[in-house]
N, C-alpha and C positions, 0 to 999 in steps of 0.2 A: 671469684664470683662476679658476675654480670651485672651491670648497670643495667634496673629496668628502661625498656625503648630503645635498648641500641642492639643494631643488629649483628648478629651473629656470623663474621669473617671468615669465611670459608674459600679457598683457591676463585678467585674468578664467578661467585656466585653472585654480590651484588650487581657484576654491569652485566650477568649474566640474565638476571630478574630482569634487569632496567631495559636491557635487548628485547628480552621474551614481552615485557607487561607493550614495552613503543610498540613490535610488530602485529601485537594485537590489537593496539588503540589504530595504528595505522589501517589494518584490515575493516574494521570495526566502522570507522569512519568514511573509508571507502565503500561498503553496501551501505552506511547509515545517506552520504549522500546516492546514492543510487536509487532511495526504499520513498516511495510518495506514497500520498494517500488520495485517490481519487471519490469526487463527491458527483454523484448524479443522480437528478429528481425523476421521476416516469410519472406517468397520470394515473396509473392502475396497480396495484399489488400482484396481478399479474405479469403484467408487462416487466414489472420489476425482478420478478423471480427466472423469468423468460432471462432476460440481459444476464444476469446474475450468472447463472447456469452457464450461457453462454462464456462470459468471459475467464470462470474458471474450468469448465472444460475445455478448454483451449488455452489455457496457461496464460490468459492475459493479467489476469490479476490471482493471486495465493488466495485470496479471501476475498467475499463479498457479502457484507451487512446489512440488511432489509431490517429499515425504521420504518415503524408503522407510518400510519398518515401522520402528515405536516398537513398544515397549513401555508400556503406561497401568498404573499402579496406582492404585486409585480406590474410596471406596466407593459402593453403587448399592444401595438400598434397603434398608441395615441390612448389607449385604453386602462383603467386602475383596472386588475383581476384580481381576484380573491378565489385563489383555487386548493382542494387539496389535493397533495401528490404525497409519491414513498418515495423517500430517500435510501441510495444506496450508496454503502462509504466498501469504495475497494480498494485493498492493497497488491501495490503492483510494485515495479522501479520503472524510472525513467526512461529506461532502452524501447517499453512496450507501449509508452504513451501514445502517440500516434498512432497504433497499427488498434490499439485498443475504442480511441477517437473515432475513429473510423469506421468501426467495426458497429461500436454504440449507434453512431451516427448511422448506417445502412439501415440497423434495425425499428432504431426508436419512431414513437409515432408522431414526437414534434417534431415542428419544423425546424427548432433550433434551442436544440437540446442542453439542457447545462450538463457538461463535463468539465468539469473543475479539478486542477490537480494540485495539490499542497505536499510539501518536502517535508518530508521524515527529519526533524533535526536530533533526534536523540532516539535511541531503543536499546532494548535489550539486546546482544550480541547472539543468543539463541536463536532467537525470533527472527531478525535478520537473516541468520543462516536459514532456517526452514523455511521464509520469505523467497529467496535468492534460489533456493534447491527446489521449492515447488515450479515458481518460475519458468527457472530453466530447463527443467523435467520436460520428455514426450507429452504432446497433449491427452488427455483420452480419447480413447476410441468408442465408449460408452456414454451413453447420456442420465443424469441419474432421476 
């Protein structure tokens, strides 16, 4: 009979786990550093849905989350503003930051846009995957 808690010895099955559980923390960690979260305000709920659209028909980001109005308090050229804007939080990875920055930036209608990007330090390993696979997927050819 078996001591409860101890594992069950089978031909090369524990370092066999131990190999399989590393190369999936190892993968796991690799899209986890890759997988960010970009934060960007618009002035208008349209404007926002506009970008939004944009950056995932074109695979820039997997998903794009439209927060209703904020509230921004800020100064703007020597000036306290009190304005409200929609916040959009996109997930992307790292590879697309720039081309995505860029992309915002041509269209937005400030001058100097906040795109803010923060690092994915933990997720689910699902999620990740269909992050990385939307991602990297054709972009569409339809607009919705």
């Amino acid at each position: 009979m078996l001591s409860p808690g101890l594992p069950i010895h089978r031909r090369g099955s524990v370092s066999s786990v131990k190999t399989v559980n590393s190369k999936v923390e190892l993968a796991m960690n690799e899209q986890t550093s890759k997988a960010i979260v970009v934060l960007i305000t618009a002035g208008s709920r349209e404007e926002a849905v506009s970008l939004a659209e944009m950056l995932v028909n074109s695979r820039l980001a997997a998903c794009v989350q439209i927060l209703p109005e904020i509230e921004s308090i800020y100064f703007w050229k020597g000036k306290l503003e009190r304005q409200p804007e929609t916040l959009l939080i996109a997930k992307t990875i790292e590879a697309k930051f720039d081309e995505l920055r860029r992309e915002v930036t041509a269209l937005h209608s400030y001058e100097t846009p906040e795109i803010v990007a923060l690092p994915v330090t933990n997720a689910s390993a699902p999620y990740l995957e269909w992050l990385t696979s939307i991602i990297e997927s054709q972009p569409a050819n339809n607009t919705a």
